[in-house]
C-alpha positions as MATLAB code, in Angstrom:
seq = 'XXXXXXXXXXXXXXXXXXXXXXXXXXXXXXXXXXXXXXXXXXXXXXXXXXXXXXXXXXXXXXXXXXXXXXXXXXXXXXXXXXXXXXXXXXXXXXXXXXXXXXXXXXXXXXXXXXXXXXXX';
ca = [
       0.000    0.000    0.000;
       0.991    3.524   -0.813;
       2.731    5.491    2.122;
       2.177    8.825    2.590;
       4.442   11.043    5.443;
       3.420   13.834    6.930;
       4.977   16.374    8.701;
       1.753   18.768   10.385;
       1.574   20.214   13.692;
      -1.524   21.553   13.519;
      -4.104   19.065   14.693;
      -6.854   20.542   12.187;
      -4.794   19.811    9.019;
      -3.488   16.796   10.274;
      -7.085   15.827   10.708;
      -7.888   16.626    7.257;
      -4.887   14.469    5.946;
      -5.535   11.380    8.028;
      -9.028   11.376    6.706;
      -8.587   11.740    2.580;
      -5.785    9.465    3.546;
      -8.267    6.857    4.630;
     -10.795    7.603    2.023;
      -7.755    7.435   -0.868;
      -6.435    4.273    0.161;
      -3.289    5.253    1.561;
      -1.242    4.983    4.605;
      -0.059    7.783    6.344;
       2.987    8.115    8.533;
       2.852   11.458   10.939;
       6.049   12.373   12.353;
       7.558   15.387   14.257;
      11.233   15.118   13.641;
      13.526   15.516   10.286;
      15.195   12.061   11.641;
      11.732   10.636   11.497;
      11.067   12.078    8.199;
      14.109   10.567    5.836;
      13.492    7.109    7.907;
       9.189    7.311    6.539;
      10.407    8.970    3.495;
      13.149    5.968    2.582;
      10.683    2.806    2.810;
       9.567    1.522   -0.700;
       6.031    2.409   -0.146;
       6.538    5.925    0.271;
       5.205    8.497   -2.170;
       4.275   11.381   -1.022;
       6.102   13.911    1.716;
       3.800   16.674    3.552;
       5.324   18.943    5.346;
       3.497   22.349    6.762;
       6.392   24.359    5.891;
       5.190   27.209    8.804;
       5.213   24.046   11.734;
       7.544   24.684   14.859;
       8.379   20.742   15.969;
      11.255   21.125   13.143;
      12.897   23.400    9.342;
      11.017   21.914    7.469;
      13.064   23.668    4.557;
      16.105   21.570    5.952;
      14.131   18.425    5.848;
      13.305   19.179    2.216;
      16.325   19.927    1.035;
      18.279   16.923    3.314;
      14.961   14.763    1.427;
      16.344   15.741   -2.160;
      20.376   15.609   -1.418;
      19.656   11.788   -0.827;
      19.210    9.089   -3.153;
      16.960    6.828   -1.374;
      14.726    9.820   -0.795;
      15.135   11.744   -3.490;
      12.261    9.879   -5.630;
       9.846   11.194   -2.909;
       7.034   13.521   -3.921;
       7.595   16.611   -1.890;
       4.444   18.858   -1.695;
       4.765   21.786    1.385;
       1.590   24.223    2.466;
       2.095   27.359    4.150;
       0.390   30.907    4.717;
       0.139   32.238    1.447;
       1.488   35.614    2.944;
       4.763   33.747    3.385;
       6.931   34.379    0.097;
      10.305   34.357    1.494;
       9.286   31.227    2.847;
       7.545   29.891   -0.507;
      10.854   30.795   -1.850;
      13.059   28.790    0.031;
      11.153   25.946    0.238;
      11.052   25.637   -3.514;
      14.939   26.358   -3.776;
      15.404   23.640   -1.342;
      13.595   21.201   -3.884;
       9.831   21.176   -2.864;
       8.069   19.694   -5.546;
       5.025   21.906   -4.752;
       4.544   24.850   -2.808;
       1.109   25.391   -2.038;
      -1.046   28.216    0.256;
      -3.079   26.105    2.984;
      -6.261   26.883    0.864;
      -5.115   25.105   -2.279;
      -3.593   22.434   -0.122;
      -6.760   21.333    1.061;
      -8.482   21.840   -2.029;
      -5.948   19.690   -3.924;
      -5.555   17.075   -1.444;
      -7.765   14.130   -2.867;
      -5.731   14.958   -5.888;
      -2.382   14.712   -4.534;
      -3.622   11.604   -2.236;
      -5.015    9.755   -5.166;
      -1.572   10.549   -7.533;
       0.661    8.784   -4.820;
      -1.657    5.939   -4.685;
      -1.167    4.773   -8.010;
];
């Protein structure tokens, strides 16, 4: 089954995840540390990474880019959300190889979407 690993601190969009997640036929990982991250992100299974790029537990921009620098993660889907008032941090996230960049709006909105893409 498809593996899906996300990186949310907020319990309301982690909500939202874990439910398309179920409805999509995927599994999803949460996790709270970069460490955690890479390990999720490295199994065969994995597709997809989620990171909200604004969460506190850890840079998610480092996590990113340490995602992409390595070859067993590299294949990983990275798709961030964040306060669309944030461009710096838009910006960095995509220069540190985020696949996708969205505002938390879109996020949601594309969700199924991006769900149903990493289970196939």
């Amino acid at each position: 089954m498809a593996r899906v690993v996300v990186a949310a601190d907020d319990f309301f969009f982690a909500s939202k995840i874990k439910e398309a997640a179920r409805h999509a036929g995927v599994e999803v990982a949460f996790v709270d540390t970069a460490a955690a991250l890479l390990m999720e992100a490295a199994r065969p299974e994995a597709r997809l990474v989620v990171l909200d790029l604004n969460g506190a537990s850890f840079p998610a921009v480092d996590a990113v880019r340490a995602l992409k620098a390595d070859a067993a993660t590299a294949r990983v889907e990275a798709v961030g959300y964040l306060s669309h008032v944030m461009v710096d941090l838009r910006r960095q996230a995509e220069a540190a190889g985020c696949d996708r960049v969205l505002a938390r709006s879109a996020f949601v909105r594309l969700l199924p979407e991006l769900l149903e893409k990493a289970r196939r």
